[in-house]
VOMAR-730304 format. One record per atom (N, C-alpha, C, O): residue number from 1; z negated, x negated, y; atom name. Coordinates in steps of 0.2 Angstrom, whole numbers, plus 5000, padded with zeros to 4 digits. Example, Ala and Ser with C-alpha at 12.3 -4.5 7.8 and 13.67 -1.06 7.14 Angstrom:
VOMAR-730304
+-----+------+------+------+-------+
: num :    z :    x :    y : atomo :
+-----+------+------+------+-------+
:   1 : 4961 : 4934 : 4972 :     N :
:   1 : 4961 : 4938 : 4978 :    CA :
:   1 : 4961 : 4934 : 4984 :     C :
:   1 : 4958 : 4929 : 4983 :     O :
:   2 : 4965 : 4936 : 4989 :     N :
:   2 : 4964 : 4932 : 4995 :    CA :
:   2 : 4961 : 4936 : 5000 :     C :
:   2 : 4960 : 4933 : 5006 :     O :
+-----+------+------+------+-------+
***
This chain:
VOMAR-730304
+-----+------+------+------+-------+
: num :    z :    x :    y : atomo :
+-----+------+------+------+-------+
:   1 : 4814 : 5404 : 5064 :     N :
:   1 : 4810 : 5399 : 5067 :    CA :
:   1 : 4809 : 5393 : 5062 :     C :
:   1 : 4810 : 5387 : 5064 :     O :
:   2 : 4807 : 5395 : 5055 :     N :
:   2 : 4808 : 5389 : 5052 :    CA :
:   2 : 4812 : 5387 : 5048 :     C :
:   2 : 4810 : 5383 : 5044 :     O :
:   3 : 4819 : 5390 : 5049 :     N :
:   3 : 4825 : 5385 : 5049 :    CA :
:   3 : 4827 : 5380 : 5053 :     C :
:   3 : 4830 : 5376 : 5051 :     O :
:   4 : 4825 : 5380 : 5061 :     N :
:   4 : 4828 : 5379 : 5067 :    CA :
:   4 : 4822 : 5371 : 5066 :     C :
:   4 : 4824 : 5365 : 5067 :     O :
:   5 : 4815 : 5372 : 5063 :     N :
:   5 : 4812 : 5368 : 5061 :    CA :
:   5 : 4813 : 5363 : 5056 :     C :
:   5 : 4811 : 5357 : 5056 :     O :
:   6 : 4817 : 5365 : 5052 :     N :
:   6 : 4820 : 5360 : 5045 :    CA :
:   6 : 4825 : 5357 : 5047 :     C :
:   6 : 4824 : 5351 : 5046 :     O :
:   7 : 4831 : 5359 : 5051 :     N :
:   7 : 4836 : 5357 : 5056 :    CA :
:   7 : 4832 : 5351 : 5060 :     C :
:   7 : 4831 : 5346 : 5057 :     O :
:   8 : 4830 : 5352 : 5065 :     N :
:   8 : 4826 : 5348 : 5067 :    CA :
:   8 : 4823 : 5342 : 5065 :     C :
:   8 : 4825 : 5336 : 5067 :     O :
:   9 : 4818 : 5343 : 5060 :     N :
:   9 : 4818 : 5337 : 5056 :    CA :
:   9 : 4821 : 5334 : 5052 :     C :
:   9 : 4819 : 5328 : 5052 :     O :
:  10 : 4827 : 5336 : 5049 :     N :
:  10 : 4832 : 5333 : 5047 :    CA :
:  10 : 4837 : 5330 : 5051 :     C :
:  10 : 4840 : 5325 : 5049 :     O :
:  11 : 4838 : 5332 : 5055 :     N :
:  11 : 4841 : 5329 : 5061 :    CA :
:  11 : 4838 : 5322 : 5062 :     C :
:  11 : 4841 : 5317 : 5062 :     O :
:  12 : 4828 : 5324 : 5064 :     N :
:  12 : 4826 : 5316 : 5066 :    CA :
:  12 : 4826 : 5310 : 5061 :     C :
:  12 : 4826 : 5304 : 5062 :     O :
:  13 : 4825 : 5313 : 5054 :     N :
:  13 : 4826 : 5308 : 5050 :    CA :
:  13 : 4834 : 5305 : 5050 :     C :
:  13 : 4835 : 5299 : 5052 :     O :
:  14 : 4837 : 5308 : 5049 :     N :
:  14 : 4844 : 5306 : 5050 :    CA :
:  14 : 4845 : 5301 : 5054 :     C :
:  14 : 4848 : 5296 : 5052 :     O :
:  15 : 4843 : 5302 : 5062 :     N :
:  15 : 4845 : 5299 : 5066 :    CA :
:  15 : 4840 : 5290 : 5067 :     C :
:  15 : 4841 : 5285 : 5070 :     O :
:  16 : 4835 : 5290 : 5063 :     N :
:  16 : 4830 : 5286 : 5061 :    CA :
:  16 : 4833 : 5282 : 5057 :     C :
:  16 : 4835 : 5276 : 5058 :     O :
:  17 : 4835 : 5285 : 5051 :     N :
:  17 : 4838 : 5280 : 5046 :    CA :
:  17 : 4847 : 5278 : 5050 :     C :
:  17 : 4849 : 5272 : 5051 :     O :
:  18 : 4848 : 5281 : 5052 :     N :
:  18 : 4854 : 5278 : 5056 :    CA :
:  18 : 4853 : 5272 : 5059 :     C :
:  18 : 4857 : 5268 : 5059 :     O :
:  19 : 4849 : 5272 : 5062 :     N :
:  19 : 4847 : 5266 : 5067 :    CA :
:  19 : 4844 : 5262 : 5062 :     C :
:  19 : 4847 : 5256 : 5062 :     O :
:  20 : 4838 : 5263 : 5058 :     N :
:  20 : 4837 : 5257 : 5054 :    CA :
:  20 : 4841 : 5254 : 5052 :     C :
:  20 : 4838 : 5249 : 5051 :     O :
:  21 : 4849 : 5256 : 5048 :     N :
:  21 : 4854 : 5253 : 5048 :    CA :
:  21 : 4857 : 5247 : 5051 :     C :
:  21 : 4860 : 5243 : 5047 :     O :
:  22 : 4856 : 5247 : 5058 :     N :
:  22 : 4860 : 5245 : 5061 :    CA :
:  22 : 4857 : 5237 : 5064 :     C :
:  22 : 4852 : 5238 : 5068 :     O :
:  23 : 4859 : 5232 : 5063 :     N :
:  23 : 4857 : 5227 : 5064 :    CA :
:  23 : 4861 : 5223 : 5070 :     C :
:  23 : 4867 : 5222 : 5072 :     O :
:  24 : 4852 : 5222 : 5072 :     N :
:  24 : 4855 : 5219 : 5080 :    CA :
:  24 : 4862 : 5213 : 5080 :     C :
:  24 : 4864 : 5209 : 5076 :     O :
:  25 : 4865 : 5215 : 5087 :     N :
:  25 : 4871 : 5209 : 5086 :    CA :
:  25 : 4867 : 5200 : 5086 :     C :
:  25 : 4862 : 5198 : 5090 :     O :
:  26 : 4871 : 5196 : 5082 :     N :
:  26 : 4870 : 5188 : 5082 :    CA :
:  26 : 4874 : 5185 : 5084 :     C :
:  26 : 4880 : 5187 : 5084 :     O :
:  27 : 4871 : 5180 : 5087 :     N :
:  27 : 4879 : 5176 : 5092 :    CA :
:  27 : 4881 : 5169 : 5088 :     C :
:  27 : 4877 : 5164 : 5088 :     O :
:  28 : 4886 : 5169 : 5086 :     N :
:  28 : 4889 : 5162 : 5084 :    CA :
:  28 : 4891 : 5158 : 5089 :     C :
:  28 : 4894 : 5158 : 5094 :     O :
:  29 : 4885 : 5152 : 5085 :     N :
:  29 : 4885 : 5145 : 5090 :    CA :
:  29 : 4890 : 5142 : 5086 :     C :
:  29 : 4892 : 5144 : 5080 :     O :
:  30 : 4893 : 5134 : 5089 :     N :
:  30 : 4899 : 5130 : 5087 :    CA :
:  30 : 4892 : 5127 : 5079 :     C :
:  30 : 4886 : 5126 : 5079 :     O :
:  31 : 4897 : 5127 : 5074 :     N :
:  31 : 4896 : 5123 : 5070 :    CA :
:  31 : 4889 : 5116 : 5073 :     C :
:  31 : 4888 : 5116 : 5079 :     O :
:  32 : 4885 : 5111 : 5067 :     N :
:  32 : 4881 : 5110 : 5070 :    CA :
:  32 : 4887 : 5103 : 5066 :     C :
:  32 : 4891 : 5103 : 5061 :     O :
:  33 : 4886 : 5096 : 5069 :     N :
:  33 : 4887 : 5089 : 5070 :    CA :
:  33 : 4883 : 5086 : 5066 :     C :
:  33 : 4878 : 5085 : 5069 :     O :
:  34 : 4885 : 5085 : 5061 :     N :
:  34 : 4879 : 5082 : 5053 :    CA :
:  34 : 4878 : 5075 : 5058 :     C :
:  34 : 4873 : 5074 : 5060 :     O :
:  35 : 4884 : 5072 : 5059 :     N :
:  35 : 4884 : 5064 : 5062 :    CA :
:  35 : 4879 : 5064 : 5067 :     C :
:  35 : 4873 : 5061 : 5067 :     O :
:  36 : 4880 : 5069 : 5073 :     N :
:  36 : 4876 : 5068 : 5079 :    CA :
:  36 : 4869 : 5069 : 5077 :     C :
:  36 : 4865 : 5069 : 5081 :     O :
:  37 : 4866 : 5070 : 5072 :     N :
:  37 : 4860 : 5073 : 5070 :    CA :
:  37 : 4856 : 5065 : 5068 :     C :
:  37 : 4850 : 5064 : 5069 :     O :
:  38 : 4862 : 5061 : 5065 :     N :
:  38 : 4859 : 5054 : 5063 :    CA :
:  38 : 4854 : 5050 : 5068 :     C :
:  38 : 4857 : 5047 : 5073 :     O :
:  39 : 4847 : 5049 : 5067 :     N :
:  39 : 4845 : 5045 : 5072 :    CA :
:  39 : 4835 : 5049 : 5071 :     C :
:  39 : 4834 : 5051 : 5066 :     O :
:  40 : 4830 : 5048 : 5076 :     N :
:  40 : 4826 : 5050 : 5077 :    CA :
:  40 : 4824 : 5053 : 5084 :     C :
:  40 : 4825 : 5050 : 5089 :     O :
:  41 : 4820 : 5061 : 5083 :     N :
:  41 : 4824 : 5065 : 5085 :    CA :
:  41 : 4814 : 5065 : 5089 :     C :
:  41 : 4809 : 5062 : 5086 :     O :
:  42 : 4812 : 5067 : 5095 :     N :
:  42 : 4805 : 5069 : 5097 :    CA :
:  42 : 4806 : 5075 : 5103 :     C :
:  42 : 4809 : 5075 : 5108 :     O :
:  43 : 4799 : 5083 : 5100 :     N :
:  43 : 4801 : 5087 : 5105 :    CA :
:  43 : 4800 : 5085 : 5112 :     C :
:  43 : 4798 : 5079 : 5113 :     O :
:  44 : 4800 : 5088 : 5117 :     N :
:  44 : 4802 : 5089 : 5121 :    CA :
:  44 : 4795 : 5094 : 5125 :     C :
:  44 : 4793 : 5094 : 5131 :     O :
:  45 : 4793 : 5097 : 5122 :     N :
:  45 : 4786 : 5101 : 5121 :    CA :
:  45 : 4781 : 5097 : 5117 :     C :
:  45 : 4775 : 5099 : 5120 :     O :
:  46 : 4781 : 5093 : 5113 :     N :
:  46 : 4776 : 5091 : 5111 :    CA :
:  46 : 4778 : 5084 : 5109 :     C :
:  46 : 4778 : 5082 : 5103 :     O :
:  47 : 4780 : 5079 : 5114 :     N :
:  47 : 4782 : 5072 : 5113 :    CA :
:  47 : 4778 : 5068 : 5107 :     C :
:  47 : 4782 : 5066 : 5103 :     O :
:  48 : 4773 : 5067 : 5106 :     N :
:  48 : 4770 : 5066 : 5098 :    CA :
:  48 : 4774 : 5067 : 5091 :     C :
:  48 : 4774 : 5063 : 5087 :     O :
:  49 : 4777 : 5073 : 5092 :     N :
:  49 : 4783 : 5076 : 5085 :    CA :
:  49 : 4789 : 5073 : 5086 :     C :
:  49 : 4794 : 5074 : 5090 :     O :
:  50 : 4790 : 5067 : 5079 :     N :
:  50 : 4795 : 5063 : 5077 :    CA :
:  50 : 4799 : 5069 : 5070 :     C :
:  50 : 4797 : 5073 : 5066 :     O :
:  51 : 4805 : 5066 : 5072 :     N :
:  51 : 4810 : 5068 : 5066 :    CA :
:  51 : 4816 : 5063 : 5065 :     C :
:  51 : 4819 : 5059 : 5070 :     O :
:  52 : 4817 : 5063 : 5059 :     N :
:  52 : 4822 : 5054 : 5058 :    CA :
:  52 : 4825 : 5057 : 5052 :     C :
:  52 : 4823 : 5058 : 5046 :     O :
:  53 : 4833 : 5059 : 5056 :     N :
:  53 : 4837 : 5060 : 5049 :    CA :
:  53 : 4842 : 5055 : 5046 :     C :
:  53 : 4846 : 5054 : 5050 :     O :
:  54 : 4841 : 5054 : 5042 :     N :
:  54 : 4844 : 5051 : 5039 :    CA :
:  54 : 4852 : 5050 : 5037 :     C :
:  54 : 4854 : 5056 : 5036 :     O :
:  55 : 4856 : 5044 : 5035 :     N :
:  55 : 4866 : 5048 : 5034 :    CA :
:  55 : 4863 : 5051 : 5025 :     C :
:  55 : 4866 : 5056 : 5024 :     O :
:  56 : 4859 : 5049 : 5021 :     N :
:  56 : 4858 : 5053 : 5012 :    CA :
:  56 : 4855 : 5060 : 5014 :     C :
:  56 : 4850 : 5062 : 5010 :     O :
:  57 : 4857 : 5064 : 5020 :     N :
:  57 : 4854 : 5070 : 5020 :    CA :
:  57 : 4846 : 5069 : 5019 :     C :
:  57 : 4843 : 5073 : 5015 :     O :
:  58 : 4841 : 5064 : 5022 :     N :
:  58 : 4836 : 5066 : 5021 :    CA :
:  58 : 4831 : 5063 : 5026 :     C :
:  58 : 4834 : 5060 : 5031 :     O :
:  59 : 4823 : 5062 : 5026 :     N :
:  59 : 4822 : 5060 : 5032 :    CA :
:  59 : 4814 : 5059 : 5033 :     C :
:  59 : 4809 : 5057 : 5029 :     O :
:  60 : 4813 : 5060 : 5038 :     N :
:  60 : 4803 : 5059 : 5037 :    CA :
:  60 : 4800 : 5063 : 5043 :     C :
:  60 : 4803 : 5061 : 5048 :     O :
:  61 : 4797 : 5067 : 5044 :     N :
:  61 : 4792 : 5070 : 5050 :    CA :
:  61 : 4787 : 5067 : 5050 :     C :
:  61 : 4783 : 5067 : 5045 :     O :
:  62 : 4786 : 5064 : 5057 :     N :
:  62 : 4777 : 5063 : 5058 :    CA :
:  62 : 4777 : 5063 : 5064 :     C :
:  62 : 4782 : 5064 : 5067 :     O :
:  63 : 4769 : 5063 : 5068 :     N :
:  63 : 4766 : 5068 : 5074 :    CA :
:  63 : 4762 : 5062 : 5073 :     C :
:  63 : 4759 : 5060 : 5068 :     O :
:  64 : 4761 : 5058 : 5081 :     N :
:  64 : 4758 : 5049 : 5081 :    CA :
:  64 : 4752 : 5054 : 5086 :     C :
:  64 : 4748 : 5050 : 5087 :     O :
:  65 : 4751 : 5061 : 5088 :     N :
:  65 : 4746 : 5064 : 5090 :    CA :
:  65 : 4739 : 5064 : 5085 :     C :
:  65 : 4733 : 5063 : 5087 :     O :
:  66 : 4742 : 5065 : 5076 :     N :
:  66 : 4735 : 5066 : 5073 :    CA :
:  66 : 4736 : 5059 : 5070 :     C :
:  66 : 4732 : 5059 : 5065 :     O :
:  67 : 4740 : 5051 : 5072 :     N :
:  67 : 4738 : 5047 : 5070 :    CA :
:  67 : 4743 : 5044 : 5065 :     C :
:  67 : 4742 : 5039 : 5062 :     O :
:  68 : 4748 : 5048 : 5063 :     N :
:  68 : 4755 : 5047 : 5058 :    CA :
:  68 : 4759 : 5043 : 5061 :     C :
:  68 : 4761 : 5045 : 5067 :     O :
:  69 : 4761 : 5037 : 5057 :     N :
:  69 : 4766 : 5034 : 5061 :    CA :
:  69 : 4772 : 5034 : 5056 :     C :
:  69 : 4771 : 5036 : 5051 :     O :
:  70 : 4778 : 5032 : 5057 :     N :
:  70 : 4783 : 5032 : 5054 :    CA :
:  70 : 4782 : 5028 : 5047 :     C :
:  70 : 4779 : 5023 : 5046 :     O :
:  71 : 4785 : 5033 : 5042 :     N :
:  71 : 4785 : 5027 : 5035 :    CA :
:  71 : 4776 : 5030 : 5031 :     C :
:  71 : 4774 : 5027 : 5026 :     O :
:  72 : 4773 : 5035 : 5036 :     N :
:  72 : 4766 : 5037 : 5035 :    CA :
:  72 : 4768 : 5045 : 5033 :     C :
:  72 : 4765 : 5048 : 5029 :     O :
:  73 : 4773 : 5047 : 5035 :     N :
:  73 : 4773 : 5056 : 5037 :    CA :
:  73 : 4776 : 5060 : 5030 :     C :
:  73 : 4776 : 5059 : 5024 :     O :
:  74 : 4780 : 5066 : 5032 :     N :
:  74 : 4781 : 5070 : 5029 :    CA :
:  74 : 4790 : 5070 : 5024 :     C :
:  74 : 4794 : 5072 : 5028 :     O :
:  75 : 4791 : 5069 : 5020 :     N :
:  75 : 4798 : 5067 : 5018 :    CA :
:  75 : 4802 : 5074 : 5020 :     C :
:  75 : 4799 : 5080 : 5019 :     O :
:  76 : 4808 : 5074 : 5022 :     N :
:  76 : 4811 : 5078 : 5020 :    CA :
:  76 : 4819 : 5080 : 5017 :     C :
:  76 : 4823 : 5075 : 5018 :     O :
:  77 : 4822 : 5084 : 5016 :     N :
:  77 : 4828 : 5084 : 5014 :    CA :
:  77 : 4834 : 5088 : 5018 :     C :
:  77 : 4833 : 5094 : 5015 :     O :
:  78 : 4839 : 5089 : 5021 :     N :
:  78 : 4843 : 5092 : 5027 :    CA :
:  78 : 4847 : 5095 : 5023 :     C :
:  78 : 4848 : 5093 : 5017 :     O :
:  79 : 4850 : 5101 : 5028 :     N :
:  79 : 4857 : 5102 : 5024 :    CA :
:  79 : 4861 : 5106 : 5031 :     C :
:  79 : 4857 : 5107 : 5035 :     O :
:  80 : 4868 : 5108 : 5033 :     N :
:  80 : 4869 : 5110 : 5038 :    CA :
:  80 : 4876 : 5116 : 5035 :     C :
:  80 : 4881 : 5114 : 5032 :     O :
:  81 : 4875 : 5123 : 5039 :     N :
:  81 : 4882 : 5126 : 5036 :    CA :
:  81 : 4882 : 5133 : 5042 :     C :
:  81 : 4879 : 5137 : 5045 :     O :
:  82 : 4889 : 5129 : 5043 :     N :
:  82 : 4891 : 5133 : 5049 :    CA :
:  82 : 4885 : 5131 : 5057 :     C :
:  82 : 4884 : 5125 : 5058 :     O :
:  83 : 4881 : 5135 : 5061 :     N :
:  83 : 4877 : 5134 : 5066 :    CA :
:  83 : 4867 : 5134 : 5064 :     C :
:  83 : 4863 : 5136 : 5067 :     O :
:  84 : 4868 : 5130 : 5058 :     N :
:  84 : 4863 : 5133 : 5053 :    CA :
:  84 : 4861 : 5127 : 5051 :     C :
:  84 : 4866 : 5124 : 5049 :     O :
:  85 : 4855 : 5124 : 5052 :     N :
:  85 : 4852 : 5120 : 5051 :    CA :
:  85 : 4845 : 5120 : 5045 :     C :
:  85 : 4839 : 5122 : 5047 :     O :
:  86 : 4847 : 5119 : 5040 :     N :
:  86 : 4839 : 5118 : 5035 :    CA :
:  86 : 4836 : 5113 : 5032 :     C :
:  86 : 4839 : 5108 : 5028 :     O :
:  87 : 4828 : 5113 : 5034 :     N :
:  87 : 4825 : 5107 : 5034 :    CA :
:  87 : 4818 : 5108 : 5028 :     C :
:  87 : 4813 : 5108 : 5030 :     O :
:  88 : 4820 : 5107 : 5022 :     N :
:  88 : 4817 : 5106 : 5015 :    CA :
:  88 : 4810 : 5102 : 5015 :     C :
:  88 : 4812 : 5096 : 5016 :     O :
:  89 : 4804 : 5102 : 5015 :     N :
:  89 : 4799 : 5098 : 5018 :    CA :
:  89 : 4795 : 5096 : 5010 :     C :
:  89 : 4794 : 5102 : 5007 :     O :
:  90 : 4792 : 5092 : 5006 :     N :
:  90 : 4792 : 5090 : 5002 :    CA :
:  90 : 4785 : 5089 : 5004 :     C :
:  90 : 4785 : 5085 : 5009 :     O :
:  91 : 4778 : 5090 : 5002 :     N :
:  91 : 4772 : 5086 : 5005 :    CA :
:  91 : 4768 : 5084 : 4999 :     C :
:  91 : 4769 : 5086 : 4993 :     O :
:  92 : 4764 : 5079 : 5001 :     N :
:  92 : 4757 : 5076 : 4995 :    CA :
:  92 : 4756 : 5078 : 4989 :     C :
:  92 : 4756 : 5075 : 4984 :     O :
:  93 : 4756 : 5084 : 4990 :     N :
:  93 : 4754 : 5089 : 4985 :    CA :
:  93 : 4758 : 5092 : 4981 :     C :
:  93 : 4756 : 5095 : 4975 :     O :
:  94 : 4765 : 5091 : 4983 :     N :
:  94 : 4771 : 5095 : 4980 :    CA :
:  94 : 4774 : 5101 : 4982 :     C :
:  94 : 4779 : 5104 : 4980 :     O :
:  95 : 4770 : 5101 : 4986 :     N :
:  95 : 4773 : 5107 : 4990 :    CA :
:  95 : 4780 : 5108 : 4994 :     C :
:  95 : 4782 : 5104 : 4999 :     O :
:  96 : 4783 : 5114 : 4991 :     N :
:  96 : 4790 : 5114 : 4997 :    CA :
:  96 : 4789 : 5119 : 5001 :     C :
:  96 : 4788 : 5125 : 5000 :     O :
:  97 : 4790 : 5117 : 5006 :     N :
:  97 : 4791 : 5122 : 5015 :    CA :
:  97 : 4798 : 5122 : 5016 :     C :
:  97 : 4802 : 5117 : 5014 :     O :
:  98 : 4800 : 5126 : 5018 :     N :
:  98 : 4805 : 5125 : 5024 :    CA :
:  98 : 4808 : 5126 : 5029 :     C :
:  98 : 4805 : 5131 : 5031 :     O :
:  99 : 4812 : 5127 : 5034 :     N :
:  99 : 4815 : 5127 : 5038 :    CA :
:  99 : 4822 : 5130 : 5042 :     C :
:  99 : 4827 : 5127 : 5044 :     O :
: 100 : 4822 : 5134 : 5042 :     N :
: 100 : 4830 : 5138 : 5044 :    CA :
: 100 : 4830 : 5137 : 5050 :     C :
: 100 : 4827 : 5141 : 5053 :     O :
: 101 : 4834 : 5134 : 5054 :     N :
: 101 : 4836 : 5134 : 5062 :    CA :
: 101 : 4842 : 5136 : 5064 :     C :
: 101 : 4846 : 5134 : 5061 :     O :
: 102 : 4843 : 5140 : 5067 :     N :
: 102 : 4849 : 5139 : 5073 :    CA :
: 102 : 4850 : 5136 : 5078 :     C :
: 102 : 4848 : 5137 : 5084 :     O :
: 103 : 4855 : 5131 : 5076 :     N :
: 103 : 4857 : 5125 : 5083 :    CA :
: 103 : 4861 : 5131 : 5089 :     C :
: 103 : 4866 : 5135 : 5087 :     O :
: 104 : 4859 : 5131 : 5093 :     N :
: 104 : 4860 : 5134 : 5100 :    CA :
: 104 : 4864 : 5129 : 5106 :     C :
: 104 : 4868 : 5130 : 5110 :     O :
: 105 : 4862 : 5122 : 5103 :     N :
: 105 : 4865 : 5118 : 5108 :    CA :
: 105 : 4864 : 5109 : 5104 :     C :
: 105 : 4859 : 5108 : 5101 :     O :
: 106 : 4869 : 5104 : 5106 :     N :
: 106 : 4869 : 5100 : 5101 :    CA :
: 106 : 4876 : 5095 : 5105 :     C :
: 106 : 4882 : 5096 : 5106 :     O :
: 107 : 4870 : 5089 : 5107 :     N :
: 107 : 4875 : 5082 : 5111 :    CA :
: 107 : 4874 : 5077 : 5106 :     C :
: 107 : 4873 : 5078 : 5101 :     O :
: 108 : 4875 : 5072 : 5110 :     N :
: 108 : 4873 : 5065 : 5104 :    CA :
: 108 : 4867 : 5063 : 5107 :     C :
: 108 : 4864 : 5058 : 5104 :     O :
: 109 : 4862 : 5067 : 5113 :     N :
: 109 : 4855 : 5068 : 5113 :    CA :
: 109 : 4851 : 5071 : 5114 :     C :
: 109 : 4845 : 5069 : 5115 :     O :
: 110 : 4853 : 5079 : 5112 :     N :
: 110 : 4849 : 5083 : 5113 :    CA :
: 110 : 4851 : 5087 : 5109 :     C :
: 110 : 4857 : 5088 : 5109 :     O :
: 111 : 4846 : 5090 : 5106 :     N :
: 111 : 4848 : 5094 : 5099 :    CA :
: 111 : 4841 : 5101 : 5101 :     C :
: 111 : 4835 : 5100 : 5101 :     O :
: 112 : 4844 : 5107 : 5101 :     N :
: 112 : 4840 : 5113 : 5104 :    CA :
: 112 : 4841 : 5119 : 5098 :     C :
: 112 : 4847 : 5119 : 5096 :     O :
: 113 : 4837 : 5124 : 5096 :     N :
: 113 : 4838 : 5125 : 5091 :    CA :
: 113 : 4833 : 5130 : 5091 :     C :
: 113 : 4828 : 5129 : 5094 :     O :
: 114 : 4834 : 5137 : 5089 :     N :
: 114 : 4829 : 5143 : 5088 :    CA :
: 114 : 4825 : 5145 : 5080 :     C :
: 114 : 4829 : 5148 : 5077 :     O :
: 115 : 4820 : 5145 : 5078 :     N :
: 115 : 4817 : 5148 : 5072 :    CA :
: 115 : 4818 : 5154 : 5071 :     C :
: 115 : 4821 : 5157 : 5075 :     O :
: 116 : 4816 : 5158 : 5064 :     N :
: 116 : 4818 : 5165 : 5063 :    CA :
: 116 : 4816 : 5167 : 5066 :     C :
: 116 : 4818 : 5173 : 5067 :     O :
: 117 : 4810 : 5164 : 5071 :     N :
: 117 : 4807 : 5170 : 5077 :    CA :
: 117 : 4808 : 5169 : 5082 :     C :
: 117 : 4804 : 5167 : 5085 :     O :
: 118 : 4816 : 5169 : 5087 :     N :
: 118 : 4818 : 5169 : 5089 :    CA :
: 118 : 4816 : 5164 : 5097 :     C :
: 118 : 4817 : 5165 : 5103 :     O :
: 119 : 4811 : 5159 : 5092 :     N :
: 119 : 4808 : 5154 : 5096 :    CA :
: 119 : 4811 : 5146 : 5097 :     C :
: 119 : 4812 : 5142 : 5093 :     O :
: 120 : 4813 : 5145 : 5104 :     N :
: 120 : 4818 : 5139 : 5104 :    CA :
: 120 : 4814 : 5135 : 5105 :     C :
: 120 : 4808 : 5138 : 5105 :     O :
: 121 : 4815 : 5129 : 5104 :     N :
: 121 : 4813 : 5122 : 5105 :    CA :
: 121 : 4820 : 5115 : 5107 :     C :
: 121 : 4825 : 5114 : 5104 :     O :
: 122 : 4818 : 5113 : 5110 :     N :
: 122 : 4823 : 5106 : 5112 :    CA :
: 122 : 4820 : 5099 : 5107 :     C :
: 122 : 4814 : 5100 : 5105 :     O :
: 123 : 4822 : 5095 : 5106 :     N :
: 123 : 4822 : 5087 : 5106 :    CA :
: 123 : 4827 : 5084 : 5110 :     C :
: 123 : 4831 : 5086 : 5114 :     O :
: 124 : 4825 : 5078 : 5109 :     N :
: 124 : 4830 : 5075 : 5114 :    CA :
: 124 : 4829 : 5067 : 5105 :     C :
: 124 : 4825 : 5066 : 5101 :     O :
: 125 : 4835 : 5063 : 5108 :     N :
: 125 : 4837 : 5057 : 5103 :    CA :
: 125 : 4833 : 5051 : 5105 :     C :
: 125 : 4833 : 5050 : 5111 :     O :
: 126 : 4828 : 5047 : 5101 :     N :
: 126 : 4825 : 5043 : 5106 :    CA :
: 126 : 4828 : 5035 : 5103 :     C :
: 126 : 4826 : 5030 : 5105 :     O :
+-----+------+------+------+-------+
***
């Protein structure tokens, strides 16, 4: 009886650490279009939130909701590899943030893009 137990148990650890192994499949989107990116970008979800990239890989965020206007807001600096968008955020303070996206979808006006938490969002080119 309690070998058939020890068996058992080891069995379900086994098959636990198995699975934790195993990472979920990712889907390869096209490459993302550094050129199509150049311009100022506002969500779609919250028309207030400005983004303006710049061709020296860099750019500015601001949000005309709490009263920032362009030339007011947050600086930042881009970079793009394979379907992979990162957006370096540089603030007041000195502090760096940043950003990992996955472009999902991308024209010469609409740029749609997922965070690590598998949360999309759209822009559109304004």
């Amino acid at each position: 009886m309690m070998k058939k137990h020890l068996l058992f148990s080891f069995i379900a650890i086994a098959g636990l650490l198995l699975f934790a192994g195993c990472d979920k499949p990712t889907k390869n989107y096209p490459p993302v279009d550094a050129n199509l990116l150049i311009g100022t970008w506002t969500a779609t979800d919250q028309p207030t939130e400005h983004w303006r990239f710049d061709t020296q890989r860099s750019g500015e965020t601001w949000d005309t909701g709490d009263d920032v206007q362009e030339g007011e807001g947050t600086q930042f600096n881009w970079s793009t590899e394979s379907d992979q968008l990162r957006i370096d955020l540089y603030g007041q303070m000195g502090q760096h943030v940043y950003y990992d996206w996955t472009v999902t979808h991308q024209t010469t006006d609409t740029l749609t893009f997922k965070d690590i938490y598998d949360l999309s969002r759209t822009f559109v080119k304004i």
